[in-house]
C-alpha beads as a LAMMPS data file, in Angstrom:
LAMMPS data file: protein, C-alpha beads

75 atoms
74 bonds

1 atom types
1 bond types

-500.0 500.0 xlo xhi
-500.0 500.0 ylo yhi
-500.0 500.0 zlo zhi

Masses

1 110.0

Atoms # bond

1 1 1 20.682 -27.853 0.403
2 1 1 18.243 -25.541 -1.297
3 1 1 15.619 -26.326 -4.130
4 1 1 14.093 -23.791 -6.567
5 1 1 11.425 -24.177 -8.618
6 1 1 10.288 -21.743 -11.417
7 1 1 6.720 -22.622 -11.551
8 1 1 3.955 -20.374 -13.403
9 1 1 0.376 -19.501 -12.242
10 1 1 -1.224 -21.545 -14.767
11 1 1 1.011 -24.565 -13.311
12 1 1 0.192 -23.695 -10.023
13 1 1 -3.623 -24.096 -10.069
14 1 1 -3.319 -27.407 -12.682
15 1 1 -1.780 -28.497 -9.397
16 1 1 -4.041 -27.558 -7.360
17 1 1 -7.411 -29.042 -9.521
18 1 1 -5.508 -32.302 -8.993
19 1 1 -5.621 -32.221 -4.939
20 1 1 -8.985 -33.681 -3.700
21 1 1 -11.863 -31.498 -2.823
22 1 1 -10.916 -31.822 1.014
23 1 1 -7.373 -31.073 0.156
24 1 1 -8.384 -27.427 -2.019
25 1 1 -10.925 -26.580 1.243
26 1 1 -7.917 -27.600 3.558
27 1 1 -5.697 -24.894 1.039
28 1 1 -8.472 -22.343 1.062
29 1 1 -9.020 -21.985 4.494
30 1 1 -5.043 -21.575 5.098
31 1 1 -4.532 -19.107 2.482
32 1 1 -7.523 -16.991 3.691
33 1 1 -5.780 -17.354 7.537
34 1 1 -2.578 -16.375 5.985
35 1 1 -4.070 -13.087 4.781
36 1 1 -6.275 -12.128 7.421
37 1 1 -3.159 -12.520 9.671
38 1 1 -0.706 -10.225 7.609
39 1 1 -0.353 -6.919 9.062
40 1 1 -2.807 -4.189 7.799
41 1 1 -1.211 -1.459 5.978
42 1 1 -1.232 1.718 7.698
43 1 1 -4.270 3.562 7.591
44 1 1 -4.302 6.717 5.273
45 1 1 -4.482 9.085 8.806
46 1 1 -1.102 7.712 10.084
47 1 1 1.157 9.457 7.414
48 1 1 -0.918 12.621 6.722
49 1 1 -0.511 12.847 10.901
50 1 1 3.060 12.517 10.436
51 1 1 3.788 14.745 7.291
52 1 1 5.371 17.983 7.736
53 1 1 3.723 21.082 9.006
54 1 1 4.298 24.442 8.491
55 1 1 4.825 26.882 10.983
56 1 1 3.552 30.562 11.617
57 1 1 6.415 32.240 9.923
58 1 1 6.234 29.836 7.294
59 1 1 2.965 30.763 6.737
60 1 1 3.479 34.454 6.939
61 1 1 6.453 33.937 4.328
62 1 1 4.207 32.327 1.786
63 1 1 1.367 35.249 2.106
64 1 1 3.954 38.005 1.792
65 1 1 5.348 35.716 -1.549
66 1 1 1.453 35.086 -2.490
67 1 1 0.598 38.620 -2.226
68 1 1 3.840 39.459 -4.281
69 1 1 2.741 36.925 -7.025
70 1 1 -0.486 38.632 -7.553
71 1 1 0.344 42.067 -7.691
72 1 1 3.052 41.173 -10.343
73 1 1 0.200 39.596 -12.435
74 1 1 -2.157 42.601 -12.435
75 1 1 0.549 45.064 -14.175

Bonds

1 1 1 2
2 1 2 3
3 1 3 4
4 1 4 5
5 1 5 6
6 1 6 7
7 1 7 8
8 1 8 9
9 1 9 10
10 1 10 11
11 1 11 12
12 1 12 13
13 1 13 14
14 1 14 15
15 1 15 16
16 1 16 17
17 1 17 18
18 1 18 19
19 1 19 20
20 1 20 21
21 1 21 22
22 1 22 23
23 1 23 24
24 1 24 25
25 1 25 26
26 1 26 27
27 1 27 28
28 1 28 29
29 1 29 30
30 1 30 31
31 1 31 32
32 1 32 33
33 1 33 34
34 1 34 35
35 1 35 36
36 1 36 37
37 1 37 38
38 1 38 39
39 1 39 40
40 1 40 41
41 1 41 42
42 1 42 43
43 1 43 44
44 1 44 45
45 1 45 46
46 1 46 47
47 1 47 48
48 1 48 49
49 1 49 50
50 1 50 51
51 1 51 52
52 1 52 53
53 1 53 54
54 1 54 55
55 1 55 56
56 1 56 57
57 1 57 58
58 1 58 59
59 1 59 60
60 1 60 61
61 1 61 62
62 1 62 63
63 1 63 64
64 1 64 65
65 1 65 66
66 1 66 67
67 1 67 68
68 1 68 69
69 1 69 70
70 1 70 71
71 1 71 72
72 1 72 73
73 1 73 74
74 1 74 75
């Protein structure tokens, strides 16, 4: 058997300003737990360490089409 309830922000903390004060401090210190224990999101070195490098001849291809670019702009 499964409930669902469709219940708006607004509703949510009415709800919650009804609990007693030890009740919202009881509530507060499990919803900060809750989100110190989710997982971190990866830091921002992770996926520029795992994007796509280029290699020599990659590099030599793009100079030759660099230095093609450029000498087609002077004329």
């Amino acid at each position: 058997m499964e409930l669902t309830l469709n219940i708006d922000y607004k509703q949510i903390l009415g709800l919650i300003y009804q609990l007693p004060k030890k009740e919202i401090e009881k509530l507060t210190i499990t919803l900060q737990s809750e989100i110190l224990s989710k997982k971190p999101t990866k830091s921002i070195q992770e996926p520029i360490m795992d994007a796509p490098t280029w290699s020599d001849s990659d590099i030599l291809d793009y100079q030759k089409a660099r230095n093609h670019i450029d000498k087609s702009r002077i004329a």
